[in-house]
Structure formats: structure tokens, C-alpha cells
C-alpha positions as CSV (number, residue, x, y, z in Angstrom):
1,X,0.6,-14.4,1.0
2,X,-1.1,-11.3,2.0
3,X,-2.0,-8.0,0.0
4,X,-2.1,-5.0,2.0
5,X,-3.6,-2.5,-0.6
6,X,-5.9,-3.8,-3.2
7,X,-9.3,-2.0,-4.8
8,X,-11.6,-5.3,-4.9
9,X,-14.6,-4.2,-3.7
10,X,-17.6,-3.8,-6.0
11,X,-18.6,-0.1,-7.4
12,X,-17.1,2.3,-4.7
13,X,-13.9,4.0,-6.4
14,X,-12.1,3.0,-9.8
15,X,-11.5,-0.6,-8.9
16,X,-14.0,-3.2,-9.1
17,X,-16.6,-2.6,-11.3
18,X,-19.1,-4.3,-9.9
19,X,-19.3,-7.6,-7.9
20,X,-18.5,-9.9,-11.1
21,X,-15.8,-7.8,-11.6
22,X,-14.8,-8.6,-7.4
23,X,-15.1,-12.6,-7.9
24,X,-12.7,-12.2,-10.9
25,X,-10.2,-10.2,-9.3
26,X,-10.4,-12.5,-5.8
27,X,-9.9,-15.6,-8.3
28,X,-6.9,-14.0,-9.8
29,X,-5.6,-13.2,-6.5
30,X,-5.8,-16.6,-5.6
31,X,-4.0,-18.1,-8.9
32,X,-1.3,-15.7,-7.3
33,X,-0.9,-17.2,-3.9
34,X,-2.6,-14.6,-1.9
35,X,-4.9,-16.2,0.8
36,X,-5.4,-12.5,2.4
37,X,-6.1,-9.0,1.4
38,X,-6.7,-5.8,2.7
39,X,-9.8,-3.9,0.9
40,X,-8.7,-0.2,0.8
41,X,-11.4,1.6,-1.3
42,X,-10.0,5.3,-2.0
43,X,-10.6,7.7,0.8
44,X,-10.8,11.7,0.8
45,X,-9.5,12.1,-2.6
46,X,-11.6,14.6,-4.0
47,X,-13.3,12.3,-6.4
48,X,-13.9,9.4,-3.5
49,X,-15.2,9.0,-0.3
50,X,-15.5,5.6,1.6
51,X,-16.3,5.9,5.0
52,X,-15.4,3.2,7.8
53,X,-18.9,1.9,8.2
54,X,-19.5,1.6,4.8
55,X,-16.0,0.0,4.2
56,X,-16.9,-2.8,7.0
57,X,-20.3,-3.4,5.6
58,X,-19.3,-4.0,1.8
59,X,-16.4,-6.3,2.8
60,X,-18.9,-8.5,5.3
61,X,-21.2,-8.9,1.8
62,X,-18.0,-9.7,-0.8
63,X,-16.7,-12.1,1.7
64,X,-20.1,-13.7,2.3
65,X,-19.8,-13.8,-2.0
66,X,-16.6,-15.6,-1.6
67,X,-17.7,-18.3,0.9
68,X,-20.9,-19.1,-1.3
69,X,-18.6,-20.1,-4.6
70,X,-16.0,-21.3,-2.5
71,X,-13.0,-19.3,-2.9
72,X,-10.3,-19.4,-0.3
73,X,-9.9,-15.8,0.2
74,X,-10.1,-14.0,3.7
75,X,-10.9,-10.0,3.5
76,X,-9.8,-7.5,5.9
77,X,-11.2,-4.0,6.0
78,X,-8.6,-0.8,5.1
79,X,-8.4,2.0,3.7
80,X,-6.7,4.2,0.9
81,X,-6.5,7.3,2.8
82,X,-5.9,10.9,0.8
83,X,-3.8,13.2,3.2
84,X,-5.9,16.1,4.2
85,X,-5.7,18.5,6.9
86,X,-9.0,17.0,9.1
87,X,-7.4,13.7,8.9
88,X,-6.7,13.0,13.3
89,X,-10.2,14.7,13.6
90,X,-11.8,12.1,10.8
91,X,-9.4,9.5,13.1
92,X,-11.3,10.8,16.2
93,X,-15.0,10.4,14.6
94,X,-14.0,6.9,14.2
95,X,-13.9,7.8,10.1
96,X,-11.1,6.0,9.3
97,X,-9.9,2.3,9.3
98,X,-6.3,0.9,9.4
99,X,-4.5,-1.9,8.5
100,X,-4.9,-3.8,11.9
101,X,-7.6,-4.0,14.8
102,X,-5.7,-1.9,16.9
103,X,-5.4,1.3,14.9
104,X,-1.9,1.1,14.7
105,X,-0.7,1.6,10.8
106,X,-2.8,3.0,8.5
107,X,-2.2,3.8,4.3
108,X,-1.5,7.4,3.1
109,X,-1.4,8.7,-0.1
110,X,0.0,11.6,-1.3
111,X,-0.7,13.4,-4.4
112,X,0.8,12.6,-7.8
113,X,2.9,15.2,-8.6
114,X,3.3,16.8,-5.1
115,X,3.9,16.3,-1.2
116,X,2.1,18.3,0.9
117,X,4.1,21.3,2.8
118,X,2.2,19.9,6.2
119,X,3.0,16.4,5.3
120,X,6.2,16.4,8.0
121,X,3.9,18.2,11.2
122,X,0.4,16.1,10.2
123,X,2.8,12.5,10.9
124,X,4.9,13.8,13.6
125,X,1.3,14.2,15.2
126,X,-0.2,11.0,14.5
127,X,3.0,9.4,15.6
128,X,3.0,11.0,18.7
129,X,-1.2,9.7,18.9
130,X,0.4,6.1,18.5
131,X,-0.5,5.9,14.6
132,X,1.9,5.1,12.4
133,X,1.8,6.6,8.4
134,X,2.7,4.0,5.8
135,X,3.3,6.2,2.5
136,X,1.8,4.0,-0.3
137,X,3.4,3.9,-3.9
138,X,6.3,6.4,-3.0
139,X,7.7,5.1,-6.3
140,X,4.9,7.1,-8.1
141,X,5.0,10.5,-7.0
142,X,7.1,13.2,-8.6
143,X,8.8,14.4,-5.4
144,X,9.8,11.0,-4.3
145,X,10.9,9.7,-8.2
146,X,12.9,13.2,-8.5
147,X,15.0,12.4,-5.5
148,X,14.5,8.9,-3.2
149,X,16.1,10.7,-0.4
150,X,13.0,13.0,0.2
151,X,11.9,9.5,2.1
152,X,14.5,9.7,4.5
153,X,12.8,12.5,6.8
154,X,9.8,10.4,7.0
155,X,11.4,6.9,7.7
156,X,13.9,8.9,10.3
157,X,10.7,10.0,12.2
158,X,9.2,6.6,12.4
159,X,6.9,6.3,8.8
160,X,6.9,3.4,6.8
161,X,6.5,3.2,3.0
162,X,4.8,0.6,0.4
163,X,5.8,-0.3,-3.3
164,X,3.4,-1.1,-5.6
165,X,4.2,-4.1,-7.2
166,X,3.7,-4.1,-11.0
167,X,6.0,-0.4,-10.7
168,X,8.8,-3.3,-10.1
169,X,8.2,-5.2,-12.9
170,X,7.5,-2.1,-15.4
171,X,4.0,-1.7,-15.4
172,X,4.1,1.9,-15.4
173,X,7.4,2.4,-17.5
174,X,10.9,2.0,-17.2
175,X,11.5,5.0,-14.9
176,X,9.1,4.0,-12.4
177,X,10.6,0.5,-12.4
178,X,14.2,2.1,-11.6
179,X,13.0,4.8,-9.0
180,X,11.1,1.3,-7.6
181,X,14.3,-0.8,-7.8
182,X,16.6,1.7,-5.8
183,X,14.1,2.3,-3.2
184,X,14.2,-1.6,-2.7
185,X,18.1,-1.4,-2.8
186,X,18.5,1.1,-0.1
187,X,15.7,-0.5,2.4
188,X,13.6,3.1,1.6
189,X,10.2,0.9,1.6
190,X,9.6,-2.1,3.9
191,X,7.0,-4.0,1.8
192,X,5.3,-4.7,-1.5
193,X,1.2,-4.9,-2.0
194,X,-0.6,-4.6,-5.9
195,X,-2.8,-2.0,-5.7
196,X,-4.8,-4.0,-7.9
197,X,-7.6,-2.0,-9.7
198,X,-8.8,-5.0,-11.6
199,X,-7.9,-8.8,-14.0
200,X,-6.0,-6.7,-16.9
201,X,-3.4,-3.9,-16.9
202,X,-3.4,-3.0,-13.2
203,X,-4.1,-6.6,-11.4
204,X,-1.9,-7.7,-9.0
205,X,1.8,-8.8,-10.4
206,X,2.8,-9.2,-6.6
207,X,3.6,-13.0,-7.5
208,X,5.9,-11.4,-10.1
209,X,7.1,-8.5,-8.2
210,X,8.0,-11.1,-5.7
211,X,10.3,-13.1,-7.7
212,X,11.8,-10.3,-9.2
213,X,12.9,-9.0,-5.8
214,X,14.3,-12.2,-5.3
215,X,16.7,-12.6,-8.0
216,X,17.6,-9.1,-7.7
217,X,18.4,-8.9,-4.1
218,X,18.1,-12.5,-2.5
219,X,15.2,-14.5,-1.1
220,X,15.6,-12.8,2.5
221,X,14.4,-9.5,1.2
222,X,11.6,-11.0,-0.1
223,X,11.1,-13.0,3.3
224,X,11.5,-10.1,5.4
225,X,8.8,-7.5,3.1
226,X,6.3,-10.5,3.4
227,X,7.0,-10.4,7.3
228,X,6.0,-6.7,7.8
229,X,3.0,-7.1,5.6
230,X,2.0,-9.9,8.4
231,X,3.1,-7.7,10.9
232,X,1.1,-4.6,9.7
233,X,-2.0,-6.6,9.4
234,X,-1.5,-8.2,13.0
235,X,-0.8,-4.7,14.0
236,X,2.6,-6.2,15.5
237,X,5.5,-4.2,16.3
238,X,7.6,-4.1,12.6
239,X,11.3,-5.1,12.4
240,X,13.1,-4.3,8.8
241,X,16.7,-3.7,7.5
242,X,18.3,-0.3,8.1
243,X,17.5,1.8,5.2
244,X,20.4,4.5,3.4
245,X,20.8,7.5,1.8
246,X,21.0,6.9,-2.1
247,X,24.1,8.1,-2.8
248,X,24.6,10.2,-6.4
249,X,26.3,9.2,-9.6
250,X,27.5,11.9,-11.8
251,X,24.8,14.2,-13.8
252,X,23.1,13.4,-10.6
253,X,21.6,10.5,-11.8
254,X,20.9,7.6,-9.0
């Protein structure tokens, strides 16, 4: 199983603590089935800044960690990147790292309560560079949770999106969990990954999140979300379900 956004590297945003706190979370990661993960340190977020080089270099020393106990886990290097304005000139110092070798997909996150006015022109621009945008935890931010559909302008122009797994299984409250639920109903995000910060609250759940999908939707949607992380790590060309407008219930409630 492989976890395309997880904060397991020692001391560098508000993940891992240190590298005790690293071997904990790669052993619990491990208990869960995942044999690969993506490292993806926050980037540009006003509070954190983790460079490419830097990324490469702490994952080469936690996985060198990893092979001296033992543990079964292979690394990959990523990113959590904040969407800025200089983000295709950060791309063009070689500043940024994506999901695969071939700088094809790469994680965006927007902020909390908010998408950016620029968001729309910034992707149709990368897009047209060859770089896809894969909106991470959609489920969280206001503008998405007030209205799923606000996805659809993104996905029609060729974006992808990623749910958080412990926002299916309630983790972060019961509205959350529902906006979460009917963006995996209607196909609005193509794959699942923890954003683990850590062994306690926020760890990984994607195990649960997983199952959970499964009952609620059938085993092939679970299949097929585990197939586009492989594919976004491979930096292979992503095929998913069509995804569709969520349609409102009276009191415009979805």
C-alpha cells in the first residue's frame, strides 16, 4: 500500500518530532500495510519552508535509519506545496519536488478557509507546462466543504484531488466526514493518503479509511484509488471513474 502525503520526517514542519518520533510513525505505518510513502514536509506556508535539496537529503538519512533496524519501509521524496504566486518560477529553480521522477503530479494545498482568486490561471499554466495539480485535503477547506461542486472547474481542466484519510472515518468531526463521503460518492477525489503528523490523533487511519470506503461504495473503489496512488508515484498516465456534479437536496443541503 502506498501513502502519498505523510509528514514523517524528523524536525522540519509539525510532523515528526524528531527521528524517534520518525521510527514510530514508519513502524505504525507498517502495522497498517503500507510498504511505501511519500515524505511531503510543508512547503511555502508561511510558517515552513522545505526546499528540494534539503527534502532529498533528510529522506536518504531516515531511510538509511530504517534499513539499520530493519523496517520494510521504502521512502520517496515529495512535497506539501502552499500555493503562491512564484510557484512555476520555484518549479524552474528546480525548488520543488513532485510525486514521481518525471515531474509530472505534484501536491497543492490551499488555505483553510479560502481558495485563492489566481487558483484557476496559476493550474491552467502548469497544465499547459505538463504539470499536473493534485488539490490535497479538499475535504478540509471552507470553500470546498460549503459547496463540493467548486471542484468541478478544477477536475474539468485536468487537476486531481486527494482525501485525507482519518476526514473519512471522523477524525476531524462529523461534517468533515460527510463533505469527505460525498466527494467519494461523486468520483470528486481520485485517491486517499493520511497526512499523518504523527502515532496519536493524526497518524495514518488509511487502513481504516480503506475499509470504510469499501463497505460504503464496493471494493473496486477502493482498488481503483489504490491504483492512481501507484500511478502518481510511477508518474504513469491516471485513469479513474467519471466524476459528477452533486446534485442538491432541499435547504440546499447535499
Amino acid at each position: 500500500m502506498i501513502d502519498l502525503h505523510c509528514h514523517i520526517l524528523p524536525g522540519i514542519d509539525d510532523g515528526a518530532e524528531n527521528l524517534e518520533a520518525s521510527i514510530a510513525m514508519a513502524e505504525k505505518a507498517i502495522q497498517q500495510g503500507i510498504t511505501h510513502i511519500l515524505c511531503t514536509p510543508h512547503h511555502n506556508n508561511g510558517k515552513y519552508s522545505n526546499e528540494k535539496s534539503q527534502v532529498i537529503s533528510l529522506v536518504a538519512s531516515l531511510q538509511a535509519e530504517l534499513e539499520k533496524r530493519q523496517l520494510p519501509l521504502t521512502l520517496l521524496e515529495g512535497q506539501e506545496v502552499r500555493i503562491t504566486g512564484t510557484l512555476i518560477e520555484d518549479i524552474h529553480l528546480d525548488k520543488i519536488l513532485f510525486t514521481d521522477l518525471d515531474d509530472t503530479y505534484l501536491l497543492i494545498e490551499f488555505p483553510t478557509l479560502e481558495v485563492p482568486l489566481y487558483a484557476e490561471r496559476l493550474f491552467f499554466e502548469l497544465l499547459e507546462l505538463g504539470k499536473t495539480p493534485v488539490i490535497v485535503h479538499p475535504e478540509r477547506n471552507a470553500h470546498f466543504r460549503k459547496d463540493p461542486n467548486h471542484l468541478l472547474p478544477f477536475l474539468d481542466m485536468g487537476c486531481l484531488a486527494q482525501l485525507t484519510a482519518p476526514s473519512y472515518v471522523g477524525v476531524f468531526g462529523k461534517d468533515i466526514q460527510k463533505t469527505a463521503k460525498t466527494m467519494v460518492n461523486h468520483n470528486l477525489v481520485q485517491m486517499a493518503a493520511s497526512d499523518a503528523h504523527g502515532v496519536s490523533k493524526r497518524t495514518f487511519y488509511l487502513k481504516e479509511c480503506y475499509e470504510q470506503i469499501a463497505k460504503d461504495f464496493g471494493k473496486e473503489k477502493v482498488v481503483q484509488m489504490k491504483q492512481v496512488a501507484k500511478d502518481l508515484i510511477n508518474g504513469d498516465e491516471i485513469s479513474y471513474p467519471v466524476y459528477e456534479e452533486v446534485k442538491k437536496k432541499k435547504f440546499g443541503l447535499f
